[in-house]
C-alpha positions as a Markdown table, in Angstrom:
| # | Residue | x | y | z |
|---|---|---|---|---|
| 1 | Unk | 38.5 | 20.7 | 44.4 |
| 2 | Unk | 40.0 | 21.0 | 40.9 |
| 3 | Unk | 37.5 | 21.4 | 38.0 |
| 4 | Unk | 37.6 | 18.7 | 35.4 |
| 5 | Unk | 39.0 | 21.1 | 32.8 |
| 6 | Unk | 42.3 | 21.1 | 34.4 |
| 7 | Unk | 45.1 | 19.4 | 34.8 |
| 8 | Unk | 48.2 | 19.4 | 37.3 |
| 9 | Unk | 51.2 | 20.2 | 36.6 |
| 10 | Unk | 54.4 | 18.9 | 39.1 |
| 11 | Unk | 57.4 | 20.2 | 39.3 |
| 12 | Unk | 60.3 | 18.2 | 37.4 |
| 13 | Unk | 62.4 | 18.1 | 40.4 |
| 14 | Unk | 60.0 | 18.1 | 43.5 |
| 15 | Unk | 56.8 | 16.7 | 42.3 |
| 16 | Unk | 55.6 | 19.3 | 44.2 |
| 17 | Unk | 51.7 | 20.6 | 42.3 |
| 18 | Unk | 53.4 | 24.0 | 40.8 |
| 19 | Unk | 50.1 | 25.0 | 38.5 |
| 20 | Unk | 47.1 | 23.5 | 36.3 |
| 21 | Unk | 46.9 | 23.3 | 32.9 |
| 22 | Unk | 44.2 | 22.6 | 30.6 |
| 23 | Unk | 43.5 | 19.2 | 28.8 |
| 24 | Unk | 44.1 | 19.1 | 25.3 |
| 25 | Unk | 44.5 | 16.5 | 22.2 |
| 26 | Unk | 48.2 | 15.8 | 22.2 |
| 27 | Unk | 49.6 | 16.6 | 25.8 |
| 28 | Unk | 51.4 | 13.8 | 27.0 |
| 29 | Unk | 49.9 | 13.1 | 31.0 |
| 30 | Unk | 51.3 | 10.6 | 33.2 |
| 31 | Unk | 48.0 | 8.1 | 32.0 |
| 32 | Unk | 49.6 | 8.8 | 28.0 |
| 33 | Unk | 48.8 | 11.1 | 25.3 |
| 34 | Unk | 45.0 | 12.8 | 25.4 |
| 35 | Unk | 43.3 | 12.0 | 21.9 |
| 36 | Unk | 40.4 | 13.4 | 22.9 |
| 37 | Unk | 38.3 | 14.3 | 26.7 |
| 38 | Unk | 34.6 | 15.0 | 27.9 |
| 39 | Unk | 32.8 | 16.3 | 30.6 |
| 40 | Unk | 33.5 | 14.6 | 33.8 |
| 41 | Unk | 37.2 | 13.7 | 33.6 |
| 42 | Unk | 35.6 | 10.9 | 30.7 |
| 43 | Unk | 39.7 | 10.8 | 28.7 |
| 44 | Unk | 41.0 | 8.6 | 25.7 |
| 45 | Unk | 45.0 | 8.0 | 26.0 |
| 46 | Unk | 47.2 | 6.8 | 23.8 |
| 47 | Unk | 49.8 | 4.6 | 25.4 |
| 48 | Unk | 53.7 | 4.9 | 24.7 |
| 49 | Unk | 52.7 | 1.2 | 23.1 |
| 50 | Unk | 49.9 | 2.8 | 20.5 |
| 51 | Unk | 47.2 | 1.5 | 22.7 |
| 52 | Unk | 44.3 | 3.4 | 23.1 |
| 53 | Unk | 42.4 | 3.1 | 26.5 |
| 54 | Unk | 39.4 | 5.3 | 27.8 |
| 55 | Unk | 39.4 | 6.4 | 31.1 |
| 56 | Unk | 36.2 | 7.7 | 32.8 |
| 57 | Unk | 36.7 | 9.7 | 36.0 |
| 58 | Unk | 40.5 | 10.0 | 35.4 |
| 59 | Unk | 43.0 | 12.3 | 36.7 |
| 60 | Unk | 46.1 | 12.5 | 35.0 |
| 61 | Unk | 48.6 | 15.2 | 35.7 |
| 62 | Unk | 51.5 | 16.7 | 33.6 |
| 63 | Unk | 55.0 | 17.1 | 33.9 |
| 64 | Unk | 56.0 | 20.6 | 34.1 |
| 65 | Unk | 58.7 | 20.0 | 30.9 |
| 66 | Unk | 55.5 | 18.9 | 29.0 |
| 67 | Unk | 53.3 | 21.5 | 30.1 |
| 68 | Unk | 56.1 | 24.4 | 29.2 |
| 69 | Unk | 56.1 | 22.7 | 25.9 |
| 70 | Unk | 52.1 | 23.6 | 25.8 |
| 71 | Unk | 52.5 | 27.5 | 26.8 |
| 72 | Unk | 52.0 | 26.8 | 30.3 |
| 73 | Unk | 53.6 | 29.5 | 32.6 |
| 74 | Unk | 54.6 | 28.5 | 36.3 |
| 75 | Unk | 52.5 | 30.6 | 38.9 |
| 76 | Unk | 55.8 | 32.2 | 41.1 |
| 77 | Unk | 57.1 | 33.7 | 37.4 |
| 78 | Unk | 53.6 | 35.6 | 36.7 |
| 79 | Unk | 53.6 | 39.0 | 37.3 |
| 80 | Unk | 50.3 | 40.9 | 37.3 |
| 81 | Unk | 50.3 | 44.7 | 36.1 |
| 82 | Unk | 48.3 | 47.8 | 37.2 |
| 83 | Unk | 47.3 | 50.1 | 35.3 |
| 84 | Unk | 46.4 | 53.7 | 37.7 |
């Protein structure tokens, strides 16, 4: 089970769950823009109409365009180093 502190992100092309993402005041989810989240999955969203709606218990995901747009780095492209 995810923790409330992340997010989803699909794949543009599958919709397959490629990573998570953290929430943060501006990322566009598939529920609309956060403006602002709490402990529990409690979200405010900004609609593409301006509307603002609170959500408790939500869970939005992101588009993987989106989350790129927010740093996020797909799982199969990091590569972890050793130092011996």
């Amino acid at each position: 089970m995810r923790g409330w502190l992340s997010l989803p992100v699909l794949d543009g092309a599958t919709g397959d769950i490629i990573g998570m993402i953290s929430p943060r005041p501006g990322l566009m989810t598939n529920l609309g823009t956060i403006q602002s989240y709490e402990g529990g999955g409690d979200f405010t969203f900004r609609d593409e109409n301006g509307v603002l709606v609170r959500h408790p218990k939500a869970s939005p995901w992101v588009q993987e365009d989106e989350a790129l747009r927010w740093g996020f780095a797909d799982s199969a492209y990091l590569i972890t180093a050793i130092a011996v």
